[in-house]
N, C-alpha and C positions, 0 to 999 in steps of 0.2 A: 087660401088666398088672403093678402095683407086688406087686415079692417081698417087700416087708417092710413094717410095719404101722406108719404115720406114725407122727410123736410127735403130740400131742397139740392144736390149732391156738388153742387161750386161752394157751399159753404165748406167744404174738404181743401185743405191747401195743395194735398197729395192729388187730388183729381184735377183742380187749377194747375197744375207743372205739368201733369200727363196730357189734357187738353188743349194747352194752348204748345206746347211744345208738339206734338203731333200735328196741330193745325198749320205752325211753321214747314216741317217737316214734308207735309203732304203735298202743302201746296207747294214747294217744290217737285214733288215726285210728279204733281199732276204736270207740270211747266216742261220737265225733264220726257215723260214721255208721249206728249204733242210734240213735243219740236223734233224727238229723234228721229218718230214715228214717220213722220212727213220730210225731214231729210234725207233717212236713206231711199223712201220712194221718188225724191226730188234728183241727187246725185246719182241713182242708178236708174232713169228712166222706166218710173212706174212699174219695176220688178216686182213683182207682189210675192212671188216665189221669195226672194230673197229678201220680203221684210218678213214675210212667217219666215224664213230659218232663225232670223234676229228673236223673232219673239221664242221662238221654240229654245234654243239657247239659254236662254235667259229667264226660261219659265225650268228648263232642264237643271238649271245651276241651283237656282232658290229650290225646288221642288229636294236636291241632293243633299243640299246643304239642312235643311228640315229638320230631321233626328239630331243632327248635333245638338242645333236648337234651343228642339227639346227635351234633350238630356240636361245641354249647361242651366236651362229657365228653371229646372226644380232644383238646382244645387246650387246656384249660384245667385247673387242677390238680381232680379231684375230687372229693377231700373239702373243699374249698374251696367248690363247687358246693352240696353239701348243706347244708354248714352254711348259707350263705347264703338258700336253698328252704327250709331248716327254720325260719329267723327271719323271713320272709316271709310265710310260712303261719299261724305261732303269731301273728304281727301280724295277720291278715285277721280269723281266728279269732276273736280276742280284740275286735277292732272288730264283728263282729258280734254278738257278745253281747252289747258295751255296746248297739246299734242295739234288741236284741229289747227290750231293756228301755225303751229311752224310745220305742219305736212297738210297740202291742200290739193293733192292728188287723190281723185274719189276713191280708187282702191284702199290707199292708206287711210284714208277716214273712214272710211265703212270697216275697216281691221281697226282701226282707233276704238268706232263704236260696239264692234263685237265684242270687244277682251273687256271693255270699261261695264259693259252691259252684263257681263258674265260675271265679274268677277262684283260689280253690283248686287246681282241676284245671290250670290253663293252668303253675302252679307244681309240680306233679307230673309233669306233661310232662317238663320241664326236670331236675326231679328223678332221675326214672326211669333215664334211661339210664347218667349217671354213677354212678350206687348199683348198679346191676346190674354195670358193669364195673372197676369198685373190687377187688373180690375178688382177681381173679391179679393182682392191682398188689401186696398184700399178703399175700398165701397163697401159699405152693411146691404145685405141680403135682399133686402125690400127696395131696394135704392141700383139695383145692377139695370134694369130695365128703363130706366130713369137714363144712367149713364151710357146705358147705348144706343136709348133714343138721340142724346146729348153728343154723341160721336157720330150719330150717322145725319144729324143737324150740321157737325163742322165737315163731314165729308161734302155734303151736299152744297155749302156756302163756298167750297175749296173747287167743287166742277161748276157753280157759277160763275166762282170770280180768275180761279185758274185759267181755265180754260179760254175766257177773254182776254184774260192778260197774259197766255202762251199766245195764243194767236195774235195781240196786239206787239207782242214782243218778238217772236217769230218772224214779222214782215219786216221788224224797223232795228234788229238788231243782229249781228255775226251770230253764227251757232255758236263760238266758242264763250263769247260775253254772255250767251244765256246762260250758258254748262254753268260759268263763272257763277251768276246769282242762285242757278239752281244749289251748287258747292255751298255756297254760303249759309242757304237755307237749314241743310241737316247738320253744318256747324251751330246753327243759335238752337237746332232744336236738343242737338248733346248737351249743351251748358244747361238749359232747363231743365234736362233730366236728371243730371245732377243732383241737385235739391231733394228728389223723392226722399221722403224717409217710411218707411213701415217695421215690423217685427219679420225679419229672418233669423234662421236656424243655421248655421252652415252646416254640413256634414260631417261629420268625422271623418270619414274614409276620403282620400286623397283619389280625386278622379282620374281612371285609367282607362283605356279601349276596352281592357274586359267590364271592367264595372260601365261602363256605357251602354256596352250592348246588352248587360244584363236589365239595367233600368228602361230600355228599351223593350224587352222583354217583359219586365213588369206590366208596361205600357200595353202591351198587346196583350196580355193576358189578362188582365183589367175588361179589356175592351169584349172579350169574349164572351162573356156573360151578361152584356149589352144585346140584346137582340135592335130592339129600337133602334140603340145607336149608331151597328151597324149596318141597317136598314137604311136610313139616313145618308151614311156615308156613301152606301152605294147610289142612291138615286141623284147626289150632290156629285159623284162624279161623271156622271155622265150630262146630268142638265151640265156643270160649266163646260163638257166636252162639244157641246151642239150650240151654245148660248154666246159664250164670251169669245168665238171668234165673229160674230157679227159686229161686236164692238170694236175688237182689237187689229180687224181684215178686214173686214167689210166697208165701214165707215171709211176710213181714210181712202180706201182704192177708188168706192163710190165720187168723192170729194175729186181725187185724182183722176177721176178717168170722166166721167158724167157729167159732173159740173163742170169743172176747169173748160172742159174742152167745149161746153154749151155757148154758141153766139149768143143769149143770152137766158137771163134764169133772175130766180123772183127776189127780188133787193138786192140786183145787184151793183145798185150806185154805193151802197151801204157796206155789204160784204163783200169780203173778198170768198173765193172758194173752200179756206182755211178756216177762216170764222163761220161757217156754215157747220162745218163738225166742231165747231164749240158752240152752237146756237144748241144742236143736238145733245151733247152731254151739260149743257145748260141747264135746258128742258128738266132732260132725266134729274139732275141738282134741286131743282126748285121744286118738284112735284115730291123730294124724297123728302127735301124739308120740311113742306106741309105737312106729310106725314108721318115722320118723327116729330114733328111738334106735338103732332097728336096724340102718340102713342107715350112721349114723355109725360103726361099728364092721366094716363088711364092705369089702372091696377093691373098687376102681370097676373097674367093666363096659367093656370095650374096646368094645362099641354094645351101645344096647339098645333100638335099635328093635324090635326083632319083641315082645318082654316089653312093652314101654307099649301096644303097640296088640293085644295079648291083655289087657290090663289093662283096657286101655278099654271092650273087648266087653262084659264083667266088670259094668260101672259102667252101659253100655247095658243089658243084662240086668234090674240091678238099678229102674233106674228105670223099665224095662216094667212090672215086679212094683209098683211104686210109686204110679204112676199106674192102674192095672188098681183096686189098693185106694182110693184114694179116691174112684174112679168107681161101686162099691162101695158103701164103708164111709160116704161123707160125702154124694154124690153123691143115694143113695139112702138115707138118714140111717138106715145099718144100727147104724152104732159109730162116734163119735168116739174113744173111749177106746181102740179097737183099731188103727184108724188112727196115732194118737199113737205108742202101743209100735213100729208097723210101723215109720212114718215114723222115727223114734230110731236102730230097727235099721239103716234104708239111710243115715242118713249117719254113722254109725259104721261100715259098711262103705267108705262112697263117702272117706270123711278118709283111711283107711287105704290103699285103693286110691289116690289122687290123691298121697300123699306118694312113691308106688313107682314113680308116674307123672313128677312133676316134680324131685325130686333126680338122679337117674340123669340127664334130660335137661338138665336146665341145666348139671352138671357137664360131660358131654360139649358140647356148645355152646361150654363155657370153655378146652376143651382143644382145641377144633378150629378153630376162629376166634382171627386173629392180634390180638395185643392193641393195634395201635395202629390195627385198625379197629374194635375190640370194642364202643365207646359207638355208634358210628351202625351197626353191624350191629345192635344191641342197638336203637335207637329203632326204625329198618326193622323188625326181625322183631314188637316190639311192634305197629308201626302195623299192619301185614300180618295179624297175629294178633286184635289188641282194634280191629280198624276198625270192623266189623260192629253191635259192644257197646252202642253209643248208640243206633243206629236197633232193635237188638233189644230194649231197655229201653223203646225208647216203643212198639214193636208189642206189649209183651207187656203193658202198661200198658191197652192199649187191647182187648187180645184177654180180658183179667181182666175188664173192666169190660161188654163185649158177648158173648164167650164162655163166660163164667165159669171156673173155677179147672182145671177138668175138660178143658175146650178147651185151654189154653195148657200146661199138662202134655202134651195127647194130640200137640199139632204141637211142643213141645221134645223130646220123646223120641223120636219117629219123625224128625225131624232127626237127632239125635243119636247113633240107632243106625245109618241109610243113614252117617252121616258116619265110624261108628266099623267099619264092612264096609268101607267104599273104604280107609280107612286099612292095615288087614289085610293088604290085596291089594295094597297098592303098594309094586314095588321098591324103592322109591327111600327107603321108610321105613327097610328092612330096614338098611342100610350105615351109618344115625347110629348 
């Protein structure tokens, strides 16, 4: 454990470019996927089916695209990597917005939004890995748990102020003028990328499909002798299998189907239906930044498995209580309006608990894994982790729209908590 308490990681010019260029970057991403979110459910009449296929898609393309990645992030210079994914991305973007405007027949727009969504994801694939192992390239050792306190501080300041400003922008602007500033976004955040500078190595060997699938290869056999690690990866693929379709299904449809349609519901002079799931990913923002403030300031944990997966219980618990109430409150139209306050309350708990969850563990991850396998351990633990996430975006799409809201809560959360008992109990957790 570090004896003495880093200096401060903004005094790095290389983490001021990565910081505030991400911040750009995000808070478009955040802007890009509330409005699309609620548009295709808007122009296809509340199809829930057919926003989990978008999400599945689009989780399917990033998830494929992964291994490239992570091959190009260890041979190729990094920030080089981003910048380039971020002026490709704000290029897609930005042709899609032109497209919404000259074809305004909802089929053609929801085909607009698939291929632009897809071929988005296929560029965050790529993206992903080299941005995740950026870090110790330009951070000292004792200072990584600092910087991801520091990232999950601008995540959290970006679903506060994002998410007000999709939704305030959402009501008062064309989809396609959004697409338009969202484009813009990941264009300033490529030129700040730019700038990085650190110490690369290039490789000698000229990269080919075989030499890929060989360093892929490395990747995995690296990981092999990981027991922990791959402990981890398994329990992380099934929590986001049960987890992150309440955020990504659930909210919006709730939004769309529950509130909308309520004569009336609690500030509604104030919000609209829209801003209510930005009040929610609000919540969850402000209670992560508390708690990344906090964690930015305290000494990194030599493991801390056994604490994440007490935390996890924690968050199982809570969304028992969760789902219990709207089978309840909504289910059996006891209170919307109590529901609202409840639902507020658990993800103001569940932001704060996730922040205590994921800073600790990706620090250690940075410190425990050799940096010049870091990008393709980094695409590996992603694929391994977020494989599941597309196929759970269109079962949950599909279980909203035959089960209703009350089903797809009762099978995320009893996944969720059997997933968060096994994790408890295993060795192999305990030693990250």
């Amino acid at each position: 454990m570090s004896t003495h308490t880093p200096q401060n990681v903004f005094r790095s010019r290389n983490f001021r470019l990565v910081f505030f260029g991400a911040l750009v970057s995000e808070l478009g991403a955040v802007m890009y996927s509330f409005a699309v979110g609620f548009y295709i459910l808007q122009i296809s009449g509340n199809n829930a089916v057919l926003q989990g296929l978008y999400l599945a898609a689009c989780g399917a393309a990033t998830l494929l695209a992964t291994p490239l990645g992570g091959v190009l992030g260890d041979r190729c210079r990094k920030s080089a990597i981003m910048s380039a994914c971020d002026y490709i991305k704000g290029g897609i973007i930005l042709l899609a917005g032109l497209l919404l405007l000259l074809f305004r027949a909802p089929d053609a727009q929801i085909l607009i939004l698939f291929v632009s969504g897809v071929c988005g994801g296929v560029i965050s694939g790529i993206f992903s890995p080299a941005s995740r192992a950026l870090l110790p390239h330009i951070v000292e050792e004792e200072r990584l748990q600092q910087a991801n306190a520091y990232f999950t501080i601008k995540s959290s300041l970006e679903s506060i102020l994002g998410i007000v400003l999709a939704g305030v922008l959402y009501a008062a602007l064309p989809i396609h003028l959004l697409l338009v500033l969202v484009g813009l976004c990941y264009i300033l955040s490529g030129v700040s990328e730019m700038f990085i500078r650190y110490a690369h190595t290039a490789p000698k060997e000229r990269l080919t499909l075989r030499l890929a699938w060989r360093d892929l290869r490395a990747g995995v056999d690296y990981l092999k002798g990981r027991k922990a690690i791959l402990a981890l990866m398994a329990s992380t693929l099934f929590i986001n299998f049960f987890f992150l379709p309440v955020g990504s299904n659930f909210i919006p449809y709730f939004v769309r189907t529950d509130i909308a349609n309520a004569p009336r519901y609690l500030l509604d002079h104030w919000l609209t239906p829209e801003l209510w799931s930005s009040v929610f990913t609000m919540l969850i923002g402000v209670s992560s930044l508390i708690g990344a403030a906090v964690l930015s300031a305290r000494r990194q944990r030599e493991k801390c498995g056994r604490m994440i997966s007490l935390l996890l219980l924690v968050i199982a618990v809570i969304m028992i209580g969760l789902t219990f109430s709207y089978w309840l409150l909504i289910g059996r139209e006891a209170s919307l309006n109590v529901f609202l306050v409840l639902f507020s309350v658990g993800c103001f708990a569940i932001g704060f608990l996730l922040t205590w969850i994921n800073i600790p563990l990706s620090t250690t991850l940075m410190r425990i894994v050799d940096r010049a396998q870091l990008s393709k351990v980094s695409s590996i633990t992603a694929m391994a982790s977020q494989g599941l996430t597309p196929i759970a975006a269109m079962l949950a799409g599909f279980a909203l729209q035959y089960l209703g809201s009350t089903g797809m809560l009762a099978i995320c959360t009893a996944g969720l908590t059997v997933t968060a008992v096994c994790m408890f109990f295993n060795r192999h957790i305990r030693e990250i």
